[in-house]
C-alpha positions as CSV (number, residue, x, y, z in Angstrom):
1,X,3.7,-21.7,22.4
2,X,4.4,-19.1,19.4
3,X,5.0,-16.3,21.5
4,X,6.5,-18.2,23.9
5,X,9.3,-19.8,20.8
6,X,9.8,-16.0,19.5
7,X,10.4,-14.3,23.3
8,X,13.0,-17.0,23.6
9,X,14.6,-16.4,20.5
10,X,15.2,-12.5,20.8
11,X,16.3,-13.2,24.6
12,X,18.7,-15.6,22.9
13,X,19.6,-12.8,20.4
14,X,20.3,-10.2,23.3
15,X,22.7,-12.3,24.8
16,X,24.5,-14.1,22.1
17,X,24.5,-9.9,20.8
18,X,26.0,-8.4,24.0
19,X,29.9,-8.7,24.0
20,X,29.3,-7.0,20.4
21,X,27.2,-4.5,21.9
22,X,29.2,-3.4,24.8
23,X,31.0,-2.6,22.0
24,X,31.2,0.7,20.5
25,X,28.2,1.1,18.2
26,X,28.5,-2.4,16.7
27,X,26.1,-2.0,13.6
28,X,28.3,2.1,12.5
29,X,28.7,0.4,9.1
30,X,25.3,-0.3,8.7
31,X,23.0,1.8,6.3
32,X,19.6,1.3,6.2
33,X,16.5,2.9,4.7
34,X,12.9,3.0,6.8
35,X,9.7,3.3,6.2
36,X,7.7,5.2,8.8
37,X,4.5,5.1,6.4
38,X,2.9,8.4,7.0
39,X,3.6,12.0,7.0
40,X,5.7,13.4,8.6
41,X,5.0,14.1,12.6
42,X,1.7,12.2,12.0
43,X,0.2,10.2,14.4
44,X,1.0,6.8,14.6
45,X,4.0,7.4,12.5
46,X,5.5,9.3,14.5
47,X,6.1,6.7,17.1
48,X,7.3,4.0,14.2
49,X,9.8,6.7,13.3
50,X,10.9,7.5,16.7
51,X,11.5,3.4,17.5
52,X,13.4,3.4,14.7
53,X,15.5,6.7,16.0
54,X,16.0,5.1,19.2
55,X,17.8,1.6,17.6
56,X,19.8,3.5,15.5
57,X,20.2,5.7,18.8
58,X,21.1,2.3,20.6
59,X,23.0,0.0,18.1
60,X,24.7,2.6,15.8
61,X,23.6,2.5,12.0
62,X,22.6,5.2,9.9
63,X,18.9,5.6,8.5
64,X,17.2,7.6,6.2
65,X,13.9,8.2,6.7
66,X,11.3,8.1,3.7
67,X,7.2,9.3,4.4
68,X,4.8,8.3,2.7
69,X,1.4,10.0,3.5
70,X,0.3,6.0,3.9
71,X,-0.3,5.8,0.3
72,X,0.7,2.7,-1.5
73,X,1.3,4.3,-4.7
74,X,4.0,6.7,-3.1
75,X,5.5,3.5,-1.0
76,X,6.0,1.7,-4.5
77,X,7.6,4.2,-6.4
78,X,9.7,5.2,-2.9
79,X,11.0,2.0,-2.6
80,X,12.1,2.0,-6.1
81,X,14.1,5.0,-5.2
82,X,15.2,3.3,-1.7
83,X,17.0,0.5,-3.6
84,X,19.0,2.4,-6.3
85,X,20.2,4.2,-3.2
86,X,22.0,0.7,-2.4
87,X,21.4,0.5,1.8
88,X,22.3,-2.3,3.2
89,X,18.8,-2.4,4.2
90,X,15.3,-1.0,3.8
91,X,12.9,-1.4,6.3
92,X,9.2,-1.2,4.5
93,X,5.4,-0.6,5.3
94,X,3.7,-3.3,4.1
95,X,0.2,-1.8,2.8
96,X,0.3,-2.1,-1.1
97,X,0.6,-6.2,-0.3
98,X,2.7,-8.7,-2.0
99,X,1.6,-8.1,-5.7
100,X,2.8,-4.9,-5.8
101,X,5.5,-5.5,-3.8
102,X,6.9,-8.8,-4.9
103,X,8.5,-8.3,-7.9
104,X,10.9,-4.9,-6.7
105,X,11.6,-7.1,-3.6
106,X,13.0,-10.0,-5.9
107,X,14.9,-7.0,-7.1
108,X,16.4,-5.4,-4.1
109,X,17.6,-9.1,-2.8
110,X,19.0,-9.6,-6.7
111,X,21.5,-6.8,-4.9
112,X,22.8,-7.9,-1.8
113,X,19.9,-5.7,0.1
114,X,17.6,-6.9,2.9
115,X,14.2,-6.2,3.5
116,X,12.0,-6.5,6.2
117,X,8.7,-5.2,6.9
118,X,6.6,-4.0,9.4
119,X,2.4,-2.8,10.7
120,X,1.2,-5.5,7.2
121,X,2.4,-8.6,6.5
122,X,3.7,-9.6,3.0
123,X,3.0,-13.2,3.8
124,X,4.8,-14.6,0.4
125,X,8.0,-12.2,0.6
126,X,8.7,-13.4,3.9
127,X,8.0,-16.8,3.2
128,X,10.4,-16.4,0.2
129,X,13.1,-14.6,1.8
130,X,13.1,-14.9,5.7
131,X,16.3,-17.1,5.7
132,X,17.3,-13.5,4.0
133,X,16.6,-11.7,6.7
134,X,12.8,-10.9,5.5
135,X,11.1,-10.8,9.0
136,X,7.9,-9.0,10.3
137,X,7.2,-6.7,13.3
138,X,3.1,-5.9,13.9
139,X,-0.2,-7.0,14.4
140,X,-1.9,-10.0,12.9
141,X,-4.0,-7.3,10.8
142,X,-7.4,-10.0,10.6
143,X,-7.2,-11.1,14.1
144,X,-6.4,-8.1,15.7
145,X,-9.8,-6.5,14.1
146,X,-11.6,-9.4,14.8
147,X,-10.9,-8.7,18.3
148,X,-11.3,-5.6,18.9
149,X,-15.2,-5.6,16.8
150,X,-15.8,-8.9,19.5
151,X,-14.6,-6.7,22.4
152,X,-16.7,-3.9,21.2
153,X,-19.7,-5.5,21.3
154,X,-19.0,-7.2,25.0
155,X,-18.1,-3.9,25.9
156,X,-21.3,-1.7,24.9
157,X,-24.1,-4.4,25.7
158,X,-24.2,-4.3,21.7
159,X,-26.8,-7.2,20.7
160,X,-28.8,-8.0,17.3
161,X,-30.2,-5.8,14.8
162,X,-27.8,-3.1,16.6
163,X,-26.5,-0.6,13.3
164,X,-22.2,-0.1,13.8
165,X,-20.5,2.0,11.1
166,X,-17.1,0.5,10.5
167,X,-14.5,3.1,8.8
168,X,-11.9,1.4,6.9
169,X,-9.9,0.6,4.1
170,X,-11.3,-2.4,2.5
171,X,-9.5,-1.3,-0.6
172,X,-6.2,-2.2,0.4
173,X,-5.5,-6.1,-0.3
174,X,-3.0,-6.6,2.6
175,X,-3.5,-3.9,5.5
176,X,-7.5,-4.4,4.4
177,X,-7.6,-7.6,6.3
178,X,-7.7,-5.7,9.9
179,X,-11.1,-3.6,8.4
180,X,-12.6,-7.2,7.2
181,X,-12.0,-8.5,10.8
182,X,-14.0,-6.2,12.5
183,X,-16.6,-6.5,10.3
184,X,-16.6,-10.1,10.5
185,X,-17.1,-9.6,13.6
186,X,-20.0,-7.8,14.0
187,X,-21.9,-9.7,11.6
188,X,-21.4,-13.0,13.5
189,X,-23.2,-10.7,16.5
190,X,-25.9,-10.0,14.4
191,X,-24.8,-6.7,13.9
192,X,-26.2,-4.2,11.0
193,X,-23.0,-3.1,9.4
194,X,-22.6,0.4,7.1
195,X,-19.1,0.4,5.6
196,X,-17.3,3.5,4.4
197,X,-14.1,3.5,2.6
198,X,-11.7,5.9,4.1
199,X,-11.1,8.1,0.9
200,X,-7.3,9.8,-0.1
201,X,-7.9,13.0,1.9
202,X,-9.0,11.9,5.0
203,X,-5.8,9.2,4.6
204,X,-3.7,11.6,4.7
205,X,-5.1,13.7,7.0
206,X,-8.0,12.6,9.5
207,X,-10.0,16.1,10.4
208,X,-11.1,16.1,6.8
209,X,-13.0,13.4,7.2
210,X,-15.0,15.1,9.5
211,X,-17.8,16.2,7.1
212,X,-18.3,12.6,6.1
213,X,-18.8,11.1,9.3
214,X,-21.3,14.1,10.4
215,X,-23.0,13.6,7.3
216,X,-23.3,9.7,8.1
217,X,-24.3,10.3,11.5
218,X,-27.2,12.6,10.3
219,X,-28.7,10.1,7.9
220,X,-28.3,7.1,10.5
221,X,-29.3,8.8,13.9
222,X,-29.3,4.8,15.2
223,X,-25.7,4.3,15.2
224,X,-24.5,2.1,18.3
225,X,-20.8,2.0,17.6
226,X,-18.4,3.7,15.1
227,X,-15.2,1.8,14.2
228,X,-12.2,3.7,12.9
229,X,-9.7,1.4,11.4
230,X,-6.8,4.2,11.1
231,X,-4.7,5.6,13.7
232,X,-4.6,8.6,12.7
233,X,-9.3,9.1,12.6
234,X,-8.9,7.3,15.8
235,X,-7.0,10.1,17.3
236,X,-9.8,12.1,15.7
237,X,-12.7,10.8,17.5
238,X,-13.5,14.4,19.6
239,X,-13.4,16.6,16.6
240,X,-15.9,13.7,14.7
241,X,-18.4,13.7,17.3
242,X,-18.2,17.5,17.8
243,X,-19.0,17.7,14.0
244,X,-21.7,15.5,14.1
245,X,-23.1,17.6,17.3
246,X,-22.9,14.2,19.6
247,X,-21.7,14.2,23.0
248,X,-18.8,11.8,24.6
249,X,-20.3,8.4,24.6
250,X,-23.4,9.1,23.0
251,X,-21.8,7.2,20.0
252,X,-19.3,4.5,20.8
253,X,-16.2,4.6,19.6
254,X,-13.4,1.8,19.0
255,X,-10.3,1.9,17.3
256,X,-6.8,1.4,16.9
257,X,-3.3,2.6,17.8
258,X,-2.6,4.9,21.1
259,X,-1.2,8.5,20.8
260,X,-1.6,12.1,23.2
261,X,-4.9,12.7,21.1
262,X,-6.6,9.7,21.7
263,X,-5.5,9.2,25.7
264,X,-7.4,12.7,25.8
265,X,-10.0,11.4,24.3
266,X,-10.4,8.2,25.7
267,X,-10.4,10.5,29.3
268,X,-13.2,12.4,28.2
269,X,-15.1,9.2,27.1
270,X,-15.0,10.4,23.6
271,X,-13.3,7.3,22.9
272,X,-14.1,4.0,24.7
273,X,-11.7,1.2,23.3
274,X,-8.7,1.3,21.5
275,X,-6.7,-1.8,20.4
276,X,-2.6,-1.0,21.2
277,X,-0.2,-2.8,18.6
278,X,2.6,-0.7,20.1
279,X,3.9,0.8,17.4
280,X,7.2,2.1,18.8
281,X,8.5,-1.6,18.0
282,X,7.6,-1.4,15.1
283,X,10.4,1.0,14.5
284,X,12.9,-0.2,16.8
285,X,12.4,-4.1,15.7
286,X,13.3,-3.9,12.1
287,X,16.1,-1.6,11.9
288,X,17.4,-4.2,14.7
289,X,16.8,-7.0,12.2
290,X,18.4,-5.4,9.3
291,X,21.3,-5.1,11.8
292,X,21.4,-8.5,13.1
293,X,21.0,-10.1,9.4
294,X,24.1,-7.8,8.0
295,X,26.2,-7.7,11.1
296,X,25.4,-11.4,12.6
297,X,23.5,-12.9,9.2
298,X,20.3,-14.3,11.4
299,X,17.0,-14.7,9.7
300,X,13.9,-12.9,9.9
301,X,11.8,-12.8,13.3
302,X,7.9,-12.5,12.8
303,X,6.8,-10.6,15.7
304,X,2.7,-10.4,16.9
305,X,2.9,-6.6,18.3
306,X,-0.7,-6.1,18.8
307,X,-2.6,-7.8,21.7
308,X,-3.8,-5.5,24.6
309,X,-6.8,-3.5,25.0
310,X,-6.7,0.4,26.5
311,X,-9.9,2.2,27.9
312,X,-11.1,4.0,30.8
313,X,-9.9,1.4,33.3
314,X,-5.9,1.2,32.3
315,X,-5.6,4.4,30.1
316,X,-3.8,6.2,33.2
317,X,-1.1,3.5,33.2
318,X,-0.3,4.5,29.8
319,X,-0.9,7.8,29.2
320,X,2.8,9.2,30.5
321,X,4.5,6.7,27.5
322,X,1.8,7.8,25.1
323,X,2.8,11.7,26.0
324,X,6.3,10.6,24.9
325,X,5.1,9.2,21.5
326,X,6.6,5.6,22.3
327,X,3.1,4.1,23.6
């Protein structure tokens, strides 16, 4: 009925929108700032970022784009910068969660500017403020990894006492909630679960992690099924196994987020299930709300982006829209 509620109301939004839009670019006076979260060109990111090119693209606003190597730190003291910049908008990753974030958002809206976030919730700034505008465009972090580690384990045959190695970041309060749901998980299958905290470097860039999972690999030789919550590791997965001297399939893999890299390796059954949350809208969706609340004052839309499954079976179907970075 949720998802049923929110299809109407953007289909409600597109028409109510289109005499404007027929219009000559009818958000031009519209400046907004946007997170993609990572660096720059990196995967995952890079499809955010190019969503959000394509609504600016479609509707007409200018953006300024801010990377942040997905560390929270940096998207703190960014945002800080964001808002003495005075957009009419920023458009924010949600990863260093609401007590961080909270107090600068009070801020920003102390000043006339609307924020939105997207890919983690910021469940108490969007309850305070979505009459502002304050919407959300992504996954339900918890239940998406809940269901992809139940999947998993209906999808390798994995049964009790099997060890899964679950890569993750735990640390994070908000965008943590996705690793805590796949390892919730596979303890209510009985599952033997090793946890490993994906550390700064490999955050930032996912063939450095490499060593690490060889090196766990080597002192658990019974590993079922690896689980890399990251988009960026799971685009990894070839150069892990390769590392750790494994052939396709001779480790599972699961994951999340689609790019080039991981239809590849999904086709040479390095990778075996991958959760989609569809980025792209992720980028296109809030720089559309930040629009619609300054240009047509509506409130914020919370949008569940992540719900479909890619492996061997469909992975052909969406491999020409991952090669263009929007799938």
């Amino acid at each position: 009925m949720k998802k049923r509620i929110l299809v109407a109301m953007v289909l409600l939004l597109a028409i109510i929108a289109a005499p404007a839009m027929a219009q000559a670019k009818w958000a031009s006076n519209v400046r907004v700032v946007f997170f993609p979260g990572g660096p720059q060109g990196g995967v995952f990111a890079v499809n955010v970022y190019n969503g959000a090119v394509q609504a600016a693209a479609d509707i007409g606003c200018k953006v300024d784009y801010v990377w942040s190597d997905w560390d929270p730190q940096k998207m703190i003291q960014q945002f800080r910068e964001a808002v003495a910049m005075k957009p009419d908008g920023i458009c924010i990753m949600g990863h260093p969660g609401d007590e961080a974030f909270d107090a600068l958002i009070d801020d920003a809206r102390s000043k006339g500017i609307i924020v939105t976030s997207m890919n983690t919730e910021l469940p108490k700034a969007e309850a305070k403020y979505a009459g502002n505008g304050f919407g959300y465009v992504g996954a339900s972090l918890y239940s998406a990894g809940h269901a992809l580690g139940a999947q998993a384990v209906m999808n390798f045959a994995l049964k009790k006492g099997d060890r899964a190695m679950v890569w993750g970041l735990l640390s994070q309060p908000a965008r943590g909630e996705r690793t805590k749901g796949v390892i919730d998980a596979f303890k209510e299958n009985g599952l033997v679960v090793d946890y490993i905290e994906i550390d700064a470097t490999t955050n930032k860039d996912a063939p450095a992690g490499a060593p690490t999972f060889a090196g766990y690999v080597s002192s658990h030789p019974d590993v079922k099924v690896v689980v890399t919550d990251h988009g960026g590791l799971t685009a990894t997965a070839a150069t892990y196994l390769k590392a750790a001297g494994k052939k396709p399939g001779e480790i599972k893999i699961a994951g999340f987020d689609l790019s080039p890299a991981t239809i590849t390796a999904i086709k040479g059954n390095y990778t075996q299930l991958v959760i989609d949350q569809q980025e792209w809208l992720q980028g296109y969706l809030p720089v559309l709300q930040v629009c619609l609340t300054k240009v047509y004052q509506f409130s914020g839309l919370h949008i569940d982006t992540g719900a479909g499954f890619v492996d061997k079976n469909n992975v052909d179907i969406i491999a020409p829209l991952a090669a263009k970075n929007i799938r």
